[in-house]
C-alpha positions in Angstrom: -0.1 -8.5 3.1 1.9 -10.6 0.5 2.3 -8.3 -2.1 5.3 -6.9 -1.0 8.4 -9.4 -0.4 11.6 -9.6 1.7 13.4 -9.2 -2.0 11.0 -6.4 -2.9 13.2 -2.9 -3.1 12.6 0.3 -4.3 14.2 3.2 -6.1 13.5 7.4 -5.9 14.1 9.3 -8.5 14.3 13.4 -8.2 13.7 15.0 -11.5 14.9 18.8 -12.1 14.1 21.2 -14.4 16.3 23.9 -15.9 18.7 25.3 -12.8 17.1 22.7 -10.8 14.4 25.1 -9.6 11.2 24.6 -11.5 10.2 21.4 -10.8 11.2 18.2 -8.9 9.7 15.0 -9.4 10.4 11.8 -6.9 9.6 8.1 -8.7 9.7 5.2 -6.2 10.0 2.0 -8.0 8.2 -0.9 -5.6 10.0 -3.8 -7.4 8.9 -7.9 -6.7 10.4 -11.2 -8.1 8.7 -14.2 -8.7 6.6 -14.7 -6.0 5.0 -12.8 -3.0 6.9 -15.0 -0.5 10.4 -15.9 -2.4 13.7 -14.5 -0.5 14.3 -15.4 3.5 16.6 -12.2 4.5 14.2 -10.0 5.9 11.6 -12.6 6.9 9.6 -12.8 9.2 9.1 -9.0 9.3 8.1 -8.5 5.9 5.2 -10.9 6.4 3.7 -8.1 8.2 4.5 -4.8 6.4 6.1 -3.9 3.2 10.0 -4.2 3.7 10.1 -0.6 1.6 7.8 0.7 5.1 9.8 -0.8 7.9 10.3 1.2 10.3 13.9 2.3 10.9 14.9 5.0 13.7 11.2 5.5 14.1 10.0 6.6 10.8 9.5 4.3 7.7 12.4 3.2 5.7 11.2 5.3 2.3 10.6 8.1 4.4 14.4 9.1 4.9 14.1 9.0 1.1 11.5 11.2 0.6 12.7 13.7 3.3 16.0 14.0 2.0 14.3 15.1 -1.2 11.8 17.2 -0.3 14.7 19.8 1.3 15.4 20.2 -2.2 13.1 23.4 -3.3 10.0 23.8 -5.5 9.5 19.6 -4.6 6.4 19.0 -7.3 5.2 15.4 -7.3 5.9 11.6 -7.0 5.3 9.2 -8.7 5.6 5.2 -7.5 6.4 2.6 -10.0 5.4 -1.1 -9.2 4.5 -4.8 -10.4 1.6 -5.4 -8.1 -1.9 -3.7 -6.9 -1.2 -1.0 -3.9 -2.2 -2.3 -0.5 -3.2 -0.7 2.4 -0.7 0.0 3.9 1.3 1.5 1.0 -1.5 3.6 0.3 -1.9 4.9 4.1 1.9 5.9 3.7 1.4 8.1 0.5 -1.6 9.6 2.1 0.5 10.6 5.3 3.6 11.8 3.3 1.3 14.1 0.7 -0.5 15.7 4.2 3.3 16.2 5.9 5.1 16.9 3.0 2.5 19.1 0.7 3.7 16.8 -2.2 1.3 15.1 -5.2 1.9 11.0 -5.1 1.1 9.3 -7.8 1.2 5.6 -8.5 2.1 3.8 -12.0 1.4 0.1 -12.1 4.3 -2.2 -14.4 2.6 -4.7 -16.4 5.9 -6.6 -15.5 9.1 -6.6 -13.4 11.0 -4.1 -15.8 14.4 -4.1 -14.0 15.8 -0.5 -12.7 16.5 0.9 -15.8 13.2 -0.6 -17.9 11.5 0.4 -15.1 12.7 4.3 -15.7 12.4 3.8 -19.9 8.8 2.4 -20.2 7.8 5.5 -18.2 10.4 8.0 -20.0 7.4 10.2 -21.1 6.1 10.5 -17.0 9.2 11.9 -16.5 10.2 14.0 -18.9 6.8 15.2 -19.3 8.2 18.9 -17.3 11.4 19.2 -19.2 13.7 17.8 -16.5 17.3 18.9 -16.8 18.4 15.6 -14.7 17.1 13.4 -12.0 18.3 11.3 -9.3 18.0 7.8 -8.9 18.2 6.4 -5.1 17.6 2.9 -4.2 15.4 2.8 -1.2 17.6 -0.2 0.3 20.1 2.0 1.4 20.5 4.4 4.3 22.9 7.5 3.7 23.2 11.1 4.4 22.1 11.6 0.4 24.6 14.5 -0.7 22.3 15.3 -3.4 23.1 19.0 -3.7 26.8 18.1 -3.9 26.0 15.9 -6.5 24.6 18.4 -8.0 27.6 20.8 -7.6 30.3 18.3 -8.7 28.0 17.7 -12.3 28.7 21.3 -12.7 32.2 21.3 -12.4 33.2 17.9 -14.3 32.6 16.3 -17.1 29.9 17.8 -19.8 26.6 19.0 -18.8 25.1 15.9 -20.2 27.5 13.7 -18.1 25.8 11.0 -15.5 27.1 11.0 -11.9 27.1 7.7 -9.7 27.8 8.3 -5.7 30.3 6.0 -4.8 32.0 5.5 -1.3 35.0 2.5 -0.1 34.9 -0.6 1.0 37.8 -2.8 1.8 39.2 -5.3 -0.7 37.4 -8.5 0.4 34.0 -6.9 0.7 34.1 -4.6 -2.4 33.5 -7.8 -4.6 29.9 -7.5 -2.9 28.9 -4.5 -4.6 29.3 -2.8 -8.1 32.9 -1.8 -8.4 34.2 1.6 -10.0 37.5 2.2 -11.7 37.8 6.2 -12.0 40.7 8.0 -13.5 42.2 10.2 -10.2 42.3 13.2 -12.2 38.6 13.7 -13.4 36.6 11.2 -11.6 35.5 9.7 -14.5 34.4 6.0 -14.8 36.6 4.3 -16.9 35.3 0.6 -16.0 32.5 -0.7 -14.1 31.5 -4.4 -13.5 28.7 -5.5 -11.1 29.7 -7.8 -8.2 32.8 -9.6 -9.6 34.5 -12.8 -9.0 37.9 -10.8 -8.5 39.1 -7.5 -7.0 38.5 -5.0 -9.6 38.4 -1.3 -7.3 38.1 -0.6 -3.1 34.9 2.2 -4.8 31.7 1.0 -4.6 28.2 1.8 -6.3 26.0 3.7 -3.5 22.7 3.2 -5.9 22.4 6.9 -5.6 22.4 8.5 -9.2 22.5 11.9 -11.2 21.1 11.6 -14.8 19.9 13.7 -17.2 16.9 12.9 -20.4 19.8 11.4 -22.4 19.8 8.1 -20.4 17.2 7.4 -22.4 19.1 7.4 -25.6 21.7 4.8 -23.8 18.8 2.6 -22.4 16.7 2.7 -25.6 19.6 1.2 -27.6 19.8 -1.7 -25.2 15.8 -2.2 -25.3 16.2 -2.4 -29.4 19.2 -5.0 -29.3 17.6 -6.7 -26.4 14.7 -6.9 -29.2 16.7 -9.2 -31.2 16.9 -11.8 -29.2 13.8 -12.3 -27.4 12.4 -15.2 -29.8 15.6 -17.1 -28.9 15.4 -16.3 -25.4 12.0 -16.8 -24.6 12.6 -20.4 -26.6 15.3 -21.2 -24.3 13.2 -20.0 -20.8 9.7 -18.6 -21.9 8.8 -18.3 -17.9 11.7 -16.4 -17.1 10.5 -12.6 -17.3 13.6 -11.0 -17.5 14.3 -12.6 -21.2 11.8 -9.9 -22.0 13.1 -7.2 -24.1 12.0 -4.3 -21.8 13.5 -5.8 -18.8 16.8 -3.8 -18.4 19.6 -2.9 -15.3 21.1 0.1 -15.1 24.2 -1.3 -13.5 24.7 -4.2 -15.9 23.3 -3.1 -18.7 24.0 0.6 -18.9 26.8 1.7 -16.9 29.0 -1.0 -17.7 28.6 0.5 -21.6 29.1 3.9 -20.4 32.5 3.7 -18.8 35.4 5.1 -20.7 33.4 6.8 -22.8 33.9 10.7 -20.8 30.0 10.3 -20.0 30.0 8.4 -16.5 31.3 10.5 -13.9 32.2 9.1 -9.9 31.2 11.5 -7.0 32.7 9.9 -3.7 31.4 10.6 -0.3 32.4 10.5 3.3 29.1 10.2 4.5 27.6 7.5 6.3 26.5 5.0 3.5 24.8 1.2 4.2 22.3 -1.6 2.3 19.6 -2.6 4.1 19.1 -5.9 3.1 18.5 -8.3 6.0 17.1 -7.1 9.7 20.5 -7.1 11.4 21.5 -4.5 8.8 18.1 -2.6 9.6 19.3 -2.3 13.4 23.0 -1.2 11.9 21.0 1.6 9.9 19.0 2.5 12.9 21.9 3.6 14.8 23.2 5.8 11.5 20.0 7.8 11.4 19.6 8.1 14.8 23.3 9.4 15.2 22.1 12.0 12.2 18.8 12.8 13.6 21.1 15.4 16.0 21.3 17.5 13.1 18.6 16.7 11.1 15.2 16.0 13.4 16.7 16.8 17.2 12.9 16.5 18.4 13.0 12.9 18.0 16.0 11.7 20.1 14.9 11.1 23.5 16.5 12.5 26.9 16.5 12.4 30.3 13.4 13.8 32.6 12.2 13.9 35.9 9.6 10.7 36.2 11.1 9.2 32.8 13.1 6.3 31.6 17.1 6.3 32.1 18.5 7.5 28.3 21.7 6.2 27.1 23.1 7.0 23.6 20.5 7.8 21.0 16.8 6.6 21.4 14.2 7.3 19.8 10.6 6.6 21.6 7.2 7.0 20.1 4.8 9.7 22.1 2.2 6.8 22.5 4.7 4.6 24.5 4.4 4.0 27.7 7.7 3.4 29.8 8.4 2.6 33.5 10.8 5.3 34.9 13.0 2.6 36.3 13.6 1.2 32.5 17.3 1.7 30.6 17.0 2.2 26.9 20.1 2.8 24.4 22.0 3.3 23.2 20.4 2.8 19.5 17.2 2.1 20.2 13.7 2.7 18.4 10.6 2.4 20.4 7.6 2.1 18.4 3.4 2.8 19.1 1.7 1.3 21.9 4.9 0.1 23.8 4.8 -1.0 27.1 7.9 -1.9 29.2 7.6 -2.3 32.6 10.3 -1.9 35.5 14.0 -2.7 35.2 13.5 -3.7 31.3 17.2 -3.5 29.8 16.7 -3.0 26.1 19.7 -2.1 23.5 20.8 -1.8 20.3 17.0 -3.0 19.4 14.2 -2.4 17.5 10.4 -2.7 19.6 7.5 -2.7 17.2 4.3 -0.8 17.5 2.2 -2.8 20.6 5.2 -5.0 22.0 4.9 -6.0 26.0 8.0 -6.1 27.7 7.1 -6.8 31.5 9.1 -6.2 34.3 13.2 -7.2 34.4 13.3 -8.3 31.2 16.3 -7.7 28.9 16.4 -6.9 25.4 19.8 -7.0 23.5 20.5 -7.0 19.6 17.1 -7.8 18.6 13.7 -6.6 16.7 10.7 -7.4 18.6 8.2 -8.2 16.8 4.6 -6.0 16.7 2.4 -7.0 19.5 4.8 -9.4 21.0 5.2 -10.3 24.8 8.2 -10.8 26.2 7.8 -12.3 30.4 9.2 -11.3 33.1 13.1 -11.4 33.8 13.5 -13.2 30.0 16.5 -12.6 28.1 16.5 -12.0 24.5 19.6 -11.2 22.8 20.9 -11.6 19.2 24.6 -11.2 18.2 25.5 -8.0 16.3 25.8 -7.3 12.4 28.1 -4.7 12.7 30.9 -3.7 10.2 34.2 -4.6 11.5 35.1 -1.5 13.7 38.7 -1.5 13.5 38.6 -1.3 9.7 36.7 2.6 8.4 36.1 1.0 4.8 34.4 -2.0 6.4 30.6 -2.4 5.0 28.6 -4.7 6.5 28.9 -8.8 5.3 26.3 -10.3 3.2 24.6 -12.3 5.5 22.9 -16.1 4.7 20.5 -18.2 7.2 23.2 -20.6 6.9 26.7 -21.6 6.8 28.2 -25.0 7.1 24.9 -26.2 7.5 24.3 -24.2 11.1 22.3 -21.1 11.8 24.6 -17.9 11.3 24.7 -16.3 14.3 23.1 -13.1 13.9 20.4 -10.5 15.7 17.1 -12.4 17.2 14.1 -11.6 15.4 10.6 -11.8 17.0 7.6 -11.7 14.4 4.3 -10.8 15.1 2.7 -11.4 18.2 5.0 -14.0 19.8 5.5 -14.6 23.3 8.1 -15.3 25.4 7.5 -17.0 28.6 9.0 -15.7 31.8 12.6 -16.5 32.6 13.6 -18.1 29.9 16.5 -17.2 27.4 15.8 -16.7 23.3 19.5 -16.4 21.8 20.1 -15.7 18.5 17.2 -17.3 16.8 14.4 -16.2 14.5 10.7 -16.5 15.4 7.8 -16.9 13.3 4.4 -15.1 14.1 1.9 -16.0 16.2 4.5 -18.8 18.4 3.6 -18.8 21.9 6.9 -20.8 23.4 7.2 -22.9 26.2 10.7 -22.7 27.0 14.5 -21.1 25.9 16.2 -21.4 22.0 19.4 -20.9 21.2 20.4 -20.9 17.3 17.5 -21.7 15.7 14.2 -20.9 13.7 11.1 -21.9 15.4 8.8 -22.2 12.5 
């Protein structure tokens, strides 16, 4: 299952017709770099499943996507855009959303990796095949409450008709550098600067990769594609294996926005929603506990409670039908239980992730960790990862960019368990990482155990 990558990512796009009522089309771009196993963030899980399909709070990461959207009415089709033949499991997913959702998927194959906004232009005439008004963009690598509709509202009321809307939210100073950072004039929210990750502080708002656009982006990203025309001979003599010197191969953020601002066409709408990237698995866990904390509004039926003859419930928990639990166990808060579970009597498992067919025998005690899909874990073990969280003390804090390595020594960070890995019985795994199909002999602390 190497098709998809820990850097693959992927991007919705809602398209609306006149009044926003005739017709809605969702595009999911499935995007992949170089090779099938280049990037280390979200390894080992991705080894296993498409990082676009991990689970988070229970459901597929692309599936909050896809649900957010389809509350939007008359929801007509989707169409995915990727660089690489549809696997299995991909194909298992679109077949479960179409039955759920009573939506047409469709997928369109890149002949390259076409950036986010080449991506969108060599398949202009997909989407404005229905006469769209506008259309969102959403990276799938981020969790948020999607104010779509509000997005909607605030288009209305600034800026022309024609006018593109970015969602933006605040970080602090330190961590804003990390994202794509938005200058706005107070008065009319409009963009009046925009640079992508700089090397000093330029603005506290940040790029949410959720966008509002309307056919006219294609105007903007068309006369990039026709300069970027001029130069590919000299580029491609410079670096002829490097596929982003190809003319088609354009970013919306560098490439396009950057262009746009000042120019009364770029518009900022700021929320005060929950907003995060999903980029590594310890920010997975962080976004776990966001949706989870929304599922009281959105999907009560999926947070787990106390019963008679069932498991002790703290916080929010979310436990798959097919699990079987011990009543004696204590689960939350934030915690996602996946297919086929077992955990036996006393487990102690928090602020974790338990994929589909993990053992967790009696006593055992799971803290800050994913465990890994049909992985064993003994009895009375102890395996515990640090948290990833945003600083708590500080409401604009996001959470850090996180690397294997700092000052030549494992970051500590949440323990991750890949596929089918045991852990022997009374032994201590701390903040380490796991490869598949390991069958250890005794504690780690700190380390990769390749």
């Amino acid at each position: 299952m190497c098709e998809f990558n820990l850097n693959c990512y992927a991007h919705v796009i809602l398209c609306f017709e006149k009044c926003y009522t005739n017709k809605v089309v969702i595009i999911i771009f499935l995007k992949i770099f170089k090779h099938c196993f280049s990037g280390t963030r979200f390894r080992p899980l991705s080894f296993e499943v498409p990082k676009p399909l991990f689970p988070v709070a229970g459901v597929p990461m692309l599936q909050h996507h896809i649900e957010a959207c389809a509350k939007v009415p008359n929801m007509k089709e989707i169409l995915l855009i990727g660089f690489y033949q549809p696997n299995e499991e991909l194909n298992r997913f679109l077949l479960n959303a179409q039955q759920e959702f009573k939506i047409s998927i469709r997928y369109l194959q890149e002949y390259a990796a076409l950036g986010t906004g080449g991506g969108i232009y060599h398949f202009r005439d997909q989407i404005v095949s229905g006469s769209p008004e506008a259309f969102f963009v959403l990276n799938a690598d981020v969790c948020s409450a999607f104010p779509l509709t509000e997005m909607l509202s605030f288009q209305k009321e600034h800026g022309e008709p024609n006018s593109f809307v970015i969602l933006g939210t605040t970080a602090n100073r330190k961590q804003s550098m990390n994202y794509g950072c938005i200058v706005e004039n107070e008065e009319s929210n409009e963009v009046l600067h925009y640079v992508e990750k700089p090397s000093t502080f330029v603005s506290d708002i940040i790029n949410c990769g959720i966008y509002l656009f309307n056919p006219d982006i294609f105007q903007h990203i068309g006369a990039v594609f026709q300069k970027n025309q001029l130069n590919t001979f000299s580029c491609l003599y410079k670096e002829p294996t490097n596929g982003w010197h190809r003319a088609e191969a354009i970013r919306l953020e560098q490439d396009i926005f950057t262009a746009l601002a000042g120019q009364g066409k770029l518009y900022v709408y700021k929320t005060l929603s929950f907003w995060s990237q999903i980029k590594s698995a310890g920010s997975a866990i962080y976004a776990s506990r966001l949706y989870l904390n929304q599922y009281h509004t959105t999907h009560p039926e999926r947070l787990a409670s106390n019963k008679e003859g069932g498991p002790k419930i703290t916080g929010n928990v979310y436990i798959h039908p097919t699990a079987n639990i011990d009543p004696t166990a204590v689960l939350g808060p934030n915690v996602s239980i996946g297919t086929g579970v077992t955990i036996g009597a006393g487990v102690r498992v928090r602020e974790s992730i338990i994929l589909h067919g993990a053992n967790l025998q009696d006593h055992c005690c799971v803290l800050n960790s994913i465990v890994g899909w049909d992985s064993t874990i003994g009895k009375w073990a102890r395996v515990e990862g640090t948290p990833s969280d945003p600083n708590p003390n500080d409401p604009y804090a996001k959470i850090d960019s996180e690397t294997l390595f700092r000052e030549g020594k494992l970051t500590p960070s949440i323990t991750i368990l890949g596929c089918n890995v045991t852990i022997p019985s009374e032994v201590i795994i701390l903040n380490s990482i796991v490869l598949p199909h390991k069958d250890l002999n005794r504690g780690f602390k700190n380390q990769i155990i390749l």
